[in-house]
N, C-alpha and C positions, 0 to 999 in steps of 0.2 A: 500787851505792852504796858510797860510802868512804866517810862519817863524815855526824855531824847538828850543822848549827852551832845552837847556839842563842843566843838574848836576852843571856845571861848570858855567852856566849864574844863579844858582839859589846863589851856593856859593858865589858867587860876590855880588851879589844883597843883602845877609844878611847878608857879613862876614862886622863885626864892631872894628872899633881899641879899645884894651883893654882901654887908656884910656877915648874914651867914653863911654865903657860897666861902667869902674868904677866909673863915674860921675850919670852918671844912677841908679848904682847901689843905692852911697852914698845919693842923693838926695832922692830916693823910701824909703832906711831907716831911713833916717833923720826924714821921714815925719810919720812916723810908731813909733821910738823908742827915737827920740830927736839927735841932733847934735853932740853928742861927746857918743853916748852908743856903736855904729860897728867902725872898721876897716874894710876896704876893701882895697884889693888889687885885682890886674886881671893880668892874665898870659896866653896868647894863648886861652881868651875865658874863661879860668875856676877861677870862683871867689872864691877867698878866705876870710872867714869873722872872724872876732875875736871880743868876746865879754867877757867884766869881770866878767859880771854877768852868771853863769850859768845856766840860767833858760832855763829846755830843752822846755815850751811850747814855750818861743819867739825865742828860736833859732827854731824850727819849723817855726815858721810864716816867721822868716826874710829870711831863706832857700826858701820857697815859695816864697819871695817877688822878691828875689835876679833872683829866676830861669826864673821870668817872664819877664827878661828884653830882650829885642833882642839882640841876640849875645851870653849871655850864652851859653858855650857847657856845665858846670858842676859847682857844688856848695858845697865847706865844711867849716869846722870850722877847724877851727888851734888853736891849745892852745898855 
């Protein structure tokens, strides 16, 4: 045996500063819905997105877009 990962060496290793979760984020959406369609903000991991247009398939997808970035812990919309 070489070494013992633990909990604490895994948190460290994926915990990401909010604002590069939300540059991440913003860039994934840009590319999916155009430059000026999301808001994002990030707070402790959990992103928040806001959209004028209410259309519940894209806020699906962009929710799916959003959750896929490393660092997400969670993902909603805010009106």
């Amino acid at each position: 045996m070489v070494g013992v990962v633990t909990y604490r060496d895994l948190v460290h290793a994926l915990a990401r500063d909010d604002t590069l979760i939300a540059a991440d984020v913003r860039r994934r959406l840009d590319l999916y819905g155009g430059a000026t369609r999301w808001t994002v903000s990030v707070l402790g991991g959990e992103v928040a997105l806001g959209d004028g247009c209410r259309d519940q398939f894209n806020r699906n997808i962009a929710l799916r877009v959003a959750e896929s970035v490393l660092g997400v812990t969670a993902c909603r919309f805010v009106e």
